[in-house]
N, C-alpha and C positions, 0 to 999 in steps of 0.2 A: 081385174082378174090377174093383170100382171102383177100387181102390189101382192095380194093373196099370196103368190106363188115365190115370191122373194121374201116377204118373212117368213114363208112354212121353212124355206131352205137353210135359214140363218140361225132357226129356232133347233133344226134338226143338227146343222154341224154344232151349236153351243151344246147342245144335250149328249153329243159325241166327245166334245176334248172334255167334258165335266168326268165322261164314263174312264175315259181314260186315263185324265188325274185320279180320281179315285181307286183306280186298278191300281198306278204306282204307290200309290200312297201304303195300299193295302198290301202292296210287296214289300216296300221296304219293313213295315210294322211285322210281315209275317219271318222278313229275314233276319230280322233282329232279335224278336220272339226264337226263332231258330239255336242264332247264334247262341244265347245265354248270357251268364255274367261275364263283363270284359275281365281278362286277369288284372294286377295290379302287384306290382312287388312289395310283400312283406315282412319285417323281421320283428323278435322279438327281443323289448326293453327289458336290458339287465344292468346290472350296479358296476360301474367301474372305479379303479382308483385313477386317478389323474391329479396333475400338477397344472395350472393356473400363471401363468406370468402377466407380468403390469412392468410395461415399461416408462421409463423417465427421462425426459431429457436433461441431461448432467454437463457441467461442467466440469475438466479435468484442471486439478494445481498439485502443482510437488507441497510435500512436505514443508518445503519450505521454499520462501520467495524473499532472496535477501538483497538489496537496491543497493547497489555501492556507489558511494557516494562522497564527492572530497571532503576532506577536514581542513585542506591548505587553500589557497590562492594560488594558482602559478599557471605553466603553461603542460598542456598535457606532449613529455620528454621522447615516451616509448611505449607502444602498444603491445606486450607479448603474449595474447592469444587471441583467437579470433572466434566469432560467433558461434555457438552451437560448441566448442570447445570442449570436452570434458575434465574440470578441474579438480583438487584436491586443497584441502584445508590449509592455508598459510602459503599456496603457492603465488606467485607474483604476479599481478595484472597490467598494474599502469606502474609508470614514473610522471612522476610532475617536476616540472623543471621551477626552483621557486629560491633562487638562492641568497635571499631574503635568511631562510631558517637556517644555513650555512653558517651566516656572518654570526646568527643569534648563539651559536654553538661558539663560533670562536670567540666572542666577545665573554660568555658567559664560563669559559675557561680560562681569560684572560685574568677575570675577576678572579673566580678563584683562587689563580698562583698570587694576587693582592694580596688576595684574605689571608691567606696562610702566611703571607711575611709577616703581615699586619698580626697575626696569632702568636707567629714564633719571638716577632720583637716586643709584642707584650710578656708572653711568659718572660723573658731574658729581664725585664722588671720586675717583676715579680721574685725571680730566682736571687735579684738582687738586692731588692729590699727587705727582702723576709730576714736577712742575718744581720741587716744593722738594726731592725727592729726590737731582735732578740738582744743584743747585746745594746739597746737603747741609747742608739745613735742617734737615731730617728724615731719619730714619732710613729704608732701604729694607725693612726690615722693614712700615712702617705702607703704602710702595706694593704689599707682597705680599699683604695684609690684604682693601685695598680690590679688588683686581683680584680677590681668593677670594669677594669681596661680590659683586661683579658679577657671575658666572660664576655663582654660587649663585642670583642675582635671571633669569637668563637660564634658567637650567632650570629655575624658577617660572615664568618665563613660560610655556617651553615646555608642562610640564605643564598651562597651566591651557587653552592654545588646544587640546589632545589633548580636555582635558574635553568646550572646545566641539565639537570632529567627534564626540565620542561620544552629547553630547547632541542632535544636529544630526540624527546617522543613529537616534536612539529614535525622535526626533518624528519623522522621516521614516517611520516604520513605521506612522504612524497612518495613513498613506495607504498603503493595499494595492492593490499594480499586478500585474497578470496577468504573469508569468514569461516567457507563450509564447503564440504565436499557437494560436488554440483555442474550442474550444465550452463555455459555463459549465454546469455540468451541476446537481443540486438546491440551492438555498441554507436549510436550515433556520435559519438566524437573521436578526431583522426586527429595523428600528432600534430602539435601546434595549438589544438584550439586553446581558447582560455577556459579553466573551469574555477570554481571557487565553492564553498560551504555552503553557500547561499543558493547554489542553482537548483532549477525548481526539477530537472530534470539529472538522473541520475546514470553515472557512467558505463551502467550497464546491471544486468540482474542475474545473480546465479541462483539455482534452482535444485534442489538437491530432490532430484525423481527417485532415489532408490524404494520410495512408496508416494502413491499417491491419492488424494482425496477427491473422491469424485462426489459433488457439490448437485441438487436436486430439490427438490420442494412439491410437497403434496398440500392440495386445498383442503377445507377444514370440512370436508363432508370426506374427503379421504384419511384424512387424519382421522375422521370417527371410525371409520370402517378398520382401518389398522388397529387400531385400539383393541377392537373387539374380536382381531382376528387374532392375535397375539396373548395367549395368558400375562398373567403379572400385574401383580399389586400397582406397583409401582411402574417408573417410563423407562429404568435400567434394567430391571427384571421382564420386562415386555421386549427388550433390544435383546438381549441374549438367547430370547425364544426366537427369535425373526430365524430363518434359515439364512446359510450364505446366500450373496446374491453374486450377479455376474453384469459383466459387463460386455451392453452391443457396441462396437467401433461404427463410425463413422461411414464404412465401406458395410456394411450389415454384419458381417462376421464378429461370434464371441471369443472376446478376450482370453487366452485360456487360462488365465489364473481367477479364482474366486473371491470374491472380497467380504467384508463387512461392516453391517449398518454399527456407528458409535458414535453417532451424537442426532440429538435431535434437537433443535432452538424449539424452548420451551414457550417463545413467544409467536402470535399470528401476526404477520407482516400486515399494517389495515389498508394498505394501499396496491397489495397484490390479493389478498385476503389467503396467503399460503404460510408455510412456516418451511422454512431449508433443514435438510436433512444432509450427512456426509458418511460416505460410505468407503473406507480404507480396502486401495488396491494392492500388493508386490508389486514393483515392477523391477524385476534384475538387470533385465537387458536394455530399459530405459525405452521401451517401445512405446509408452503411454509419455506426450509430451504435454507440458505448461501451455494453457489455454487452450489443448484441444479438447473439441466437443465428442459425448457419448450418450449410450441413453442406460442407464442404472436397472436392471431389469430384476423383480422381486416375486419368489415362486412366491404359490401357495398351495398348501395341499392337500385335495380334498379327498377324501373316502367314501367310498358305497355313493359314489357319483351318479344320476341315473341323466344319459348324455343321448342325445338325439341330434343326427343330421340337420345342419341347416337346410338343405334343400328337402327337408320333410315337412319343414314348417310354412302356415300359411300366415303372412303380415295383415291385418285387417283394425283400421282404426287405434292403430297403436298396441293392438294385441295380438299376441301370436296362438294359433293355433294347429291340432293335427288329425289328420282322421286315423282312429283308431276300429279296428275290425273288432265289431259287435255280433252278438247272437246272431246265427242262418245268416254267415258271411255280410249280414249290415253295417256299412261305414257309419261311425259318429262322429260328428264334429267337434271336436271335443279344445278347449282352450287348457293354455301351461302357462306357465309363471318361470322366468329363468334369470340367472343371474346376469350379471353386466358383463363378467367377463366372458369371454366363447375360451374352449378351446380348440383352436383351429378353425376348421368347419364346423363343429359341432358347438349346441348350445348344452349348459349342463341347467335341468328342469329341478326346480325347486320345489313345485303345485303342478299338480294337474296327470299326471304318470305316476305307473308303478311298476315293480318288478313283475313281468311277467305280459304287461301291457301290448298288444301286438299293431303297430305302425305301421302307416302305407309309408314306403320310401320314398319314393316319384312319381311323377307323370300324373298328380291327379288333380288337375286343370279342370276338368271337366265334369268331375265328381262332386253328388249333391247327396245330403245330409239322408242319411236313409238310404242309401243307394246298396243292392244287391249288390256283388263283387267275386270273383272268382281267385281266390290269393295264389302268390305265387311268391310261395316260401323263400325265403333268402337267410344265409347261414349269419348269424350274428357276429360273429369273430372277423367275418368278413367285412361285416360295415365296420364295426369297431378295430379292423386291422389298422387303419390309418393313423388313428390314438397313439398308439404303442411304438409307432414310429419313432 
């Protein structure tokens, strides 16, 4: 009897928490039912124009990078400027101490004042045989002797004054003058060392920034894509369409002067599989230095753009999609196609939108394909304020 009585009891509280689960259950269904569609913020897809940038990382070089470097042997005499310097054309850099090309100067003057005795005591034969020739004193044989004297004392001459510009332009090398207007860049040698012609390293490098080439390289699936983003027959006619481009520093900020693309290596490097490009800066104030790094940054720019919020978008299996509000407030889940570049936040849709398309903006985590929805209109200028930025 007591068994009887302790299932009837067990049987009766399970048949109780069942009645009462199903009472919540039936609340929450009826409060939901209540509620209606959850809102959901909406805006509507329109065409923008927007500009696109692609940046690169560059290398910066002056115009020019000229390696000074001895002509002489000697010992380095005088340093007169110092690193980072700002020079001018033909101004002085080094002395070399080399007095070697001293002596070759006076020796090859020495000769000369030779040559020229040696010239003037042959003419003085010449001046002297020519009238006992004529009045056939002598033979004309001995006036053809002496005039083959002179003429031989006259190209002695000549050769010895060649010596002296040859020894003139050595010792001229002891003084090393900057080639080209320029910035003097490291100098690892200090008076005394030894340099010579032959060293492998060179006395220092001037740099001439008053423009600069900033050095870059796209891969050959980028290269196709330029190609076809650029009109022109040809690869000159296709650079003159490119807009200017600009340059990011180092610290993120742009450079404020504009540059442009004019050259492109018409070969693919097979070992990087890229091809360099060079992109001409100004730089007046010499703010852009020899070897530093940038990133070469190239608009492009598109028209009747149609641009969507990344946080509208859903990632799935390598595809993006977005729910778009269908008939009687129904979300579809609807897939887009976008380019590679964003800009900003935003992705620009190439498939799958159109003008006039109406977009859930956020928060729809928990939103399923079919889903009732209650929109909650958002002013387009407003999602698209950030753009115009």
């Amino acid at each position: 009897m007591r068994k009887v009585t302790t299932l009837f009891f067990s049987v009766s509280i399970g048949m109780l928490l069942a009645s009462c689960g199903n009472n919540d259950a039936a609340k929450k269904a009826a409060a939901a039912a209540a509620a209606g569609p959850q809102p959901y913020p909406v805006f509507t897809v329109s065409t923008q124009n927007t500009t696109l940038d692609s940046d690169y990382p560059a290398t910066i070089e002056g115009i020019q990078n000229i390696d000074i470097r001895p002509k002489v042997d000697g010992f380095i005499e005088k340093i007169f400027v110092d690193e980072g310097a700002v020079v001018k054309k033909g101004q002085l850099l080094f002395t070399i101490n080399a007095p070697q090309y001293e002596q070759q100067v006076r020796t090859a003057k020495a000769a000369i004042s030779s040559a020229e005795a040696d010239v003037n005591a042959a003419q003085l034969t010449v001046n002297k045989t020519k009238p006992l020739v004529d009045k056939d004193i002598i033979s004309k044989y001995d006036l053809d002797a002496a005039q083959l004297t002179l003429q031989s004392r006259k190209a002695a001459l000549a050769q010895a004054r060649a010596e002296l510009v040859n020894a003139q332009v050595n010792l001229g090398y002891t003084s090393v003058k900057s080639p080209v207007d320029g910035v003097v860049g490291s100098i690892p040698f200090r008076n005394g060392s030894l340099v010579s012609s032959s060293s492998t390293e060179p006395l220092t490098t001037v740099s001439n920034t008053s423009k600069v080439y900033a050095y870059f390289s796209l891969n050959e699936k980028q290269l196709l894509d330029f190609s076809n983003t650029y009109k022109g027959n040809t690869l000159a006619q296709q650079m003159k369409n490119i807009p200017a481009v600009s340059l990011v520093l180092a610290d993120g900020t742009i450079y404020a002067q504009n540059g442009k693309i004019e050259s492109i290596n018409g070969q693919i490097n097979t070992s990087t599989g890229s091809a360099s490009l060079r992109a001409t800066f100004p730089n007046p104030i010499s703010l852009l230095k020899n070897g530093a790094s940038a990133s070469v940054r190239i608009p492009q720019h598109v028209e009747n753009a149609i641009l969507v919020p990344q946080k509208s978008t859903i990632d799935l299996q390598g595809k993006k999609f977005v729910y778009i509000l269908g008939d009687s407030a129904k979300v579809i889940n609807t897939q887009i196609e976008v380019m590679e570049l964003a800009k900003g936040n935003f992705y620009v849709v190439t498939k799958g939108l159109k003008t006039g398309d109406k977009v859930i903006l956020e928060g729809f985590q928990s939103l399923k394909d079919g889903t009732k929805i209650k929109p909650d209109v958002k002013n387009a200028d407003s999602v698209y304020a950030e753009i115009k930025k």
